[in-house]
N, C-alpha and C positions, 0 to 999 in steps of 0.2 A: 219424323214423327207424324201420325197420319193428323187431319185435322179434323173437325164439325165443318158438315158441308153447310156451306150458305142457306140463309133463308132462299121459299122457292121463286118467287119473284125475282133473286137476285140473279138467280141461276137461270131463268128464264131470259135474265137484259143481257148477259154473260154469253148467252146462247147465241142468241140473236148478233151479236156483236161478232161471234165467230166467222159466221155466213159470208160476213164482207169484210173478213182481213185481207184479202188482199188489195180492195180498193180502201180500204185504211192504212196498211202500211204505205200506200203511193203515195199518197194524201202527207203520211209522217214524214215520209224518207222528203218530198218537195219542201215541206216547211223546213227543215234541218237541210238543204242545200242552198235555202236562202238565207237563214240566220246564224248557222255555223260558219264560218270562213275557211276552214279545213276542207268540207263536207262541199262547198262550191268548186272545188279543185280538180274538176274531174281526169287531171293527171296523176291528183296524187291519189284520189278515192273515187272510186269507179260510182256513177247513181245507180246502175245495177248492186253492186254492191249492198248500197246504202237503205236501195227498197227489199233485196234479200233480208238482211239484217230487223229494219223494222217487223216486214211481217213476219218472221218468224219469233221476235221477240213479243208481238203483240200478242198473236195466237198463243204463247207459253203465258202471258199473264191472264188473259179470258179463260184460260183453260183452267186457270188457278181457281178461281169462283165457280165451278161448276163440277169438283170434284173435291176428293179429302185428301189427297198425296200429296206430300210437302212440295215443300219449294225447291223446283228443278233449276240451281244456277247454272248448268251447260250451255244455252246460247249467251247470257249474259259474259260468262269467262271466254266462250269461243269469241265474242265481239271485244272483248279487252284484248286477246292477244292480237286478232286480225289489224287493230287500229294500232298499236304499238308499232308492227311489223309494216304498215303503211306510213308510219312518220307522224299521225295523227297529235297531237299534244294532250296529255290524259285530261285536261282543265276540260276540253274542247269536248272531250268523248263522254263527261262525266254531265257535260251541260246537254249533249246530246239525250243523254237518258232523262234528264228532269224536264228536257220536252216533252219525249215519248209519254214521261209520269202523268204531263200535265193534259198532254192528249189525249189519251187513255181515260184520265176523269171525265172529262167535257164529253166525251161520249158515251162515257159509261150514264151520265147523269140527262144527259138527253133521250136518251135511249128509257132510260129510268120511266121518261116524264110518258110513255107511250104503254106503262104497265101502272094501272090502279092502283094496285094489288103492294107496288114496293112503297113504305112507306120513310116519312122525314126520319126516324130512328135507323130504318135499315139503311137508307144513305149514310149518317151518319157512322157506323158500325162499317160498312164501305169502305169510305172515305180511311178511317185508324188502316183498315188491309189493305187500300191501296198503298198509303205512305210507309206502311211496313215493310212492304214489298218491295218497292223502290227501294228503301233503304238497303235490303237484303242486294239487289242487282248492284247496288252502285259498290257496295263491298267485293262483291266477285268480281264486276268489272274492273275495278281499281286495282284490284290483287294480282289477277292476269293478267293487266297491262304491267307493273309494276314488276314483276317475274318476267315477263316477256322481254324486257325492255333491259331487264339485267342481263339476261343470257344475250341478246344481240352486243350491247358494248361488251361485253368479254370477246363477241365471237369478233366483233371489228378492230378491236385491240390485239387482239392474237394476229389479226391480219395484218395489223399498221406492222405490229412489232416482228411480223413474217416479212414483209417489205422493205422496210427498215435495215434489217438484218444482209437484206439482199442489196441494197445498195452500198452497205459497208463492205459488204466481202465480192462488191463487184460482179456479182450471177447476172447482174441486170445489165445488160450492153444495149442490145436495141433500141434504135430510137424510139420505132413505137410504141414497145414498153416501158420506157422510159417516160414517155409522156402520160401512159395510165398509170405509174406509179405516182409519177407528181399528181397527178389529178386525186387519185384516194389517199394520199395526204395529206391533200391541201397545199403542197408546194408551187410554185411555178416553174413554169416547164423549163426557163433558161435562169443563171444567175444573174446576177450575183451568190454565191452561197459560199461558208462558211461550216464547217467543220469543230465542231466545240465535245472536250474530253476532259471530266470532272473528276477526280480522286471519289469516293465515299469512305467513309469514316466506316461504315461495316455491312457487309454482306446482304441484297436485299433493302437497304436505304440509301436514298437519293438524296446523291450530294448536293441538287439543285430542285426542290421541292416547286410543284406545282408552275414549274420554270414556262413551259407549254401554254397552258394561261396567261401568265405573267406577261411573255411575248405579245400572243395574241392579240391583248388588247392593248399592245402595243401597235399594235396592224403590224407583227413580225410575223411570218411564218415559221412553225417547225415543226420535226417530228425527232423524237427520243425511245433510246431503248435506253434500258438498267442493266449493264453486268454485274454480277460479282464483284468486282472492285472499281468498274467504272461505270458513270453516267454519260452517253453518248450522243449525240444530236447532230443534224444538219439544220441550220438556221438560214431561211431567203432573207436577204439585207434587202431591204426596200429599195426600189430604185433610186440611185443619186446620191444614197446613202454611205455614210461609212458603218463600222460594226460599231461606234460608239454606244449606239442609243443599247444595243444589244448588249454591248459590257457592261452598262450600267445596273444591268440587269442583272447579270452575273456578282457583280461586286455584291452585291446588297446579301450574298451567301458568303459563310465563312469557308468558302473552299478552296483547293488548288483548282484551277480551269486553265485550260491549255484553249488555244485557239489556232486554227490555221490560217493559211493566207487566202483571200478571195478566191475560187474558181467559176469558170461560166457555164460547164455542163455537170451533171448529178452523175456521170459516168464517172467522173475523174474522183467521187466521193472517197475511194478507199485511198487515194493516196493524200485526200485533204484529210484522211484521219490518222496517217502515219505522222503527217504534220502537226497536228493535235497533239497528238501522244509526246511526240517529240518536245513541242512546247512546255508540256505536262511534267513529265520529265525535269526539265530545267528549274522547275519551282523545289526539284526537291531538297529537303533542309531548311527552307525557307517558310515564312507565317502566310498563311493562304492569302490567296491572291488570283488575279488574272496575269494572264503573260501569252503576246500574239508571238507566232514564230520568228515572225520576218525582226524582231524589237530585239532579241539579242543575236545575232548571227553565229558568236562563238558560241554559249549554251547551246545552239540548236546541233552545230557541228560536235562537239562532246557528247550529249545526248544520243546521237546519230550510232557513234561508235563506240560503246562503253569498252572494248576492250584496246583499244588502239589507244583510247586516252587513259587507262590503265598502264600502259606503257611509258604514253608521255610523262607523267606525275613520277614515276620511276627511276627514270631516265633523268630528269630534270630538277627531283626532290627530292630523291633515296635519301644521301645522309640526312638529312635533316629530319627525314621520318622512322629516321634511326635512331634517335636520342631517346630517351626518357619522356614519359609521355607529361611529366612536369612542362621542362626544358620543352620537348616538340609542340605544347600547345603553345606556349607565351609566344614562341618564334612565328608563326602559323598566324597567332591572333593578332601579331605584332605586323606582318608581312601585309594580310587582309585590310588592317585598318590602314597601313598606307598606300596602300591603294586605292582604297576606298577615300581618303584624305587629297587624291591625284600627285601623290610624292611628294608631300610636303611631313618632314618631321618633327613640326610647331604644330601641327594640326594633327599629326597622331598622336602626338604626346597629351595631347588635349584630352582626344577620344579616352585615349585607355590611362589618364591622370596619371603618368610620370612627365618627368623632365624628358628633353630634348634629344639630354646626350644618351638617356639610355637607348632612345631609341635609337640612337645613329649609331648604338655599340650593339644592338640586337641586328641591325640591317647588315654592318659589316662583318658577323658570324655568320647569317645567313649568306652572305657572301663568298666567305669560306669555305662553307659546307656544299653549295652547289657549285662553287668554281664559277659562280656566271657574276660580273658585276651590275648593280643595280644602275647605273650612271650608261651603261650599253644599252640603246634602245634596243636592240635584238633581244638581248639576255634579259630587258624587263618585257619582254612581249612574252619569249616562252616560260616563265616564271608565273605571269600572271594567267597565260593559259594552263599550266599545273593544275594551280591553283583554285581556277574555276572547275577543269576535270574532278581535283579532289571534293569538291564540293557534292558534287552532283553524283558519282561514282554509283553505281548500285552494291549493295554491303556486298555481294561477292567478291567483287573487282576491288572492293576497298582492303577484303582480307589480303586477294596477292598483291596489293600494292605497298601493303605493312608488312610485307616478309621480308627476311632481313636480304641485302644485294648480296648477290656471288662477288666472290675474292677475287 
């Protein structure tokens, strides 16, 4: 919307003010490399830059006072994205402009004192357009940095989570690349590191919420992708360190997490996530938790091979997962808790609140039914690895391991 050109006097100091933007913006852009700390950086913000920027901003606000065509935000929004895109911090860009604001007075009002003609009112009336003005810039500036600064994290996050990707599925071998991968991570370029593989509860949601952070300022390093059903990470163990301080972190989630065992190069990352998986795996049926690979060795071996151990459970449990599924749970529940009791059957009887002797008349049908005696250390090894197989099973394996045995 066009506006009422300034009184003329004003448009006369406005003029004049024009003449020597460019040793005005030198003048802006030196003080804002001395008082900003961004702005002294000449690695991170060029003073070419910075005196560009000034006098073309100044010259768009002098030009404002000497005509009726609204307010041109384009260099103020072209200077929000340029400073976003340089790493600038918008506090810093935004204190940048209320310089400029305050420069721009003190010369507009000096200038003033060199014209008769502009009087204490028209300053006044001045003064409301200059801080309107400002106001107007520091809203574009803010807007554009603020826009700007969303489309770069998306574009740097596409790229972690492109990187990321590539060091799980192994694309990345070279050492070299190797070493710019950890670098736009934020990894360190040799391990210790660790492999961590989280269930999610649904599609799209992280089983380990703002985990990344969390680490952090723990002084851990990481970087995470989200699939579909899993949440995935390579975690630096600090040096000296073990993954403790890191599980604690984990625990504090209601999830399954699987973890693998240390390795020393980000090369070896896709089979520190097979190890993951594997661990992940082992938690299943069970109340979330963590669980490192190397902490159960059978699970990890079960897990490894769901169809091999589909066989063992078969082979070693058939009748018994032949009965009634009455009769087959009590036996199963009754098997599990004395092992879980280390063979004692005073301390199962405890668990599951019967007497003694039932359970020593449930242990010797299970007896019966596998042909294996419990009192054989062999026959309670493969029994109890069944046992953990049937646990962990994936429902496929678990339908043919509930089909009835051939004659």
């Amino acid at each position: 919307m066009a506006r009422s050109l300034p009184p003329p006097g004003v448009v006369e100091v406005a003029s004049a003010l024009l003449t020597r933007t460019p040793d005005l913006g030198n003048r802006l852009a030196l003080r804002m490399r001395s008082d900003i700390e961004s702005y002294g950086n000449e690695k991170q913000i060029s003073f070419a830059s910075i005196r560009t920027s000034c006098t073309r901003n100044l010259r768009l606000m002098l030009q404002h006072f000497t005509t009726t065509d609204p307010v041109d935000v384009g260099p103020p929004t072209e200077t929000g994205r340029l400073r976003a895109e340089q790493g600038v911090p918008l506090a810093e860009t935004l204190h940048a402009y209320r310089i400029g604001f305050e420069f721009l007075w003190s010369e507009l009002v000096e200038e003033a004192g060199r014209h008769t003609e502009v009087t204490d009112a028209m300053l006044v009336s001045l003064a409301a357009e200059v801080w309107r003005l400002a106001g107007e810039y520091s809203v574009a500036v803010a807007s554009a940095y603020r826009e700007t600064s969303s489309e770069l994290m998306l574009q740097r996050e596409h790229e972690r989570s492109v990187l990321v990707e590539a060091l799980f599925t192994g694309l990345i071998a070279d050492h070299a690349r190797l070493g710019e991968t950890a670098r736009t991570l934020g990894l360190p370029a040799t391990g210790p590191f660790v492999v961590v593989a989280a269930a999610v509860s649904a599609p799209g949601r992280e089983a380990l919420p703002a985990v990344e952070s969390t680490l952090r300022a723990a002084h851990i390093a990481s970087a995470w992708r989200l699939l579909p059903d899993e949440q995935i990470g390579v975690v630096a163990l600090p040096s000296g360190q073990t993954e403790e301080a890191a599980i604690s972190v984990f625990r504090a989630h209601p999830a399954h997490v699987g973890i693998s065992p240390p390795y020393a190069s980000l090369r070896d990352t896709p089979q520190g996530l097979h190890f993951a998986r594997l661990a992940l795996a082992g938690l299943r049926n069970r109340p979330p938790g963590v669980a490192r690979y190397d902490d159960h060795p059978l699970t990890m071996l079960v897990a490894a091979a769901p169809a091999e151990a589909a066989r063992m459970v078969r082979n070693t449990l058939g009748p018994l997962l032949e009965l009634q599924e009455q009769d087959r749970v009590r036996l199963l529940r009754t098997l599990e808790a004395w092992f879980e009791a280390h063979g004692s059957a005073r301390e199962t009887s405890r668990d599951l609140y019967v007497h003694p002797n039932t359970v020593r008349y449930r242990l010797r049908h299970i007896e019966e039914l596998t042909g294996r005696s419990l009192q054989d250390p062999q026959a309670v090894m493969e029994i109890g690895a069944a046992l953990t197989a049937l646990r962990l099973l994936p429902d496929n394996n678990r339908e043919v391991v509930f089909l009835p045995l051939p004659e």
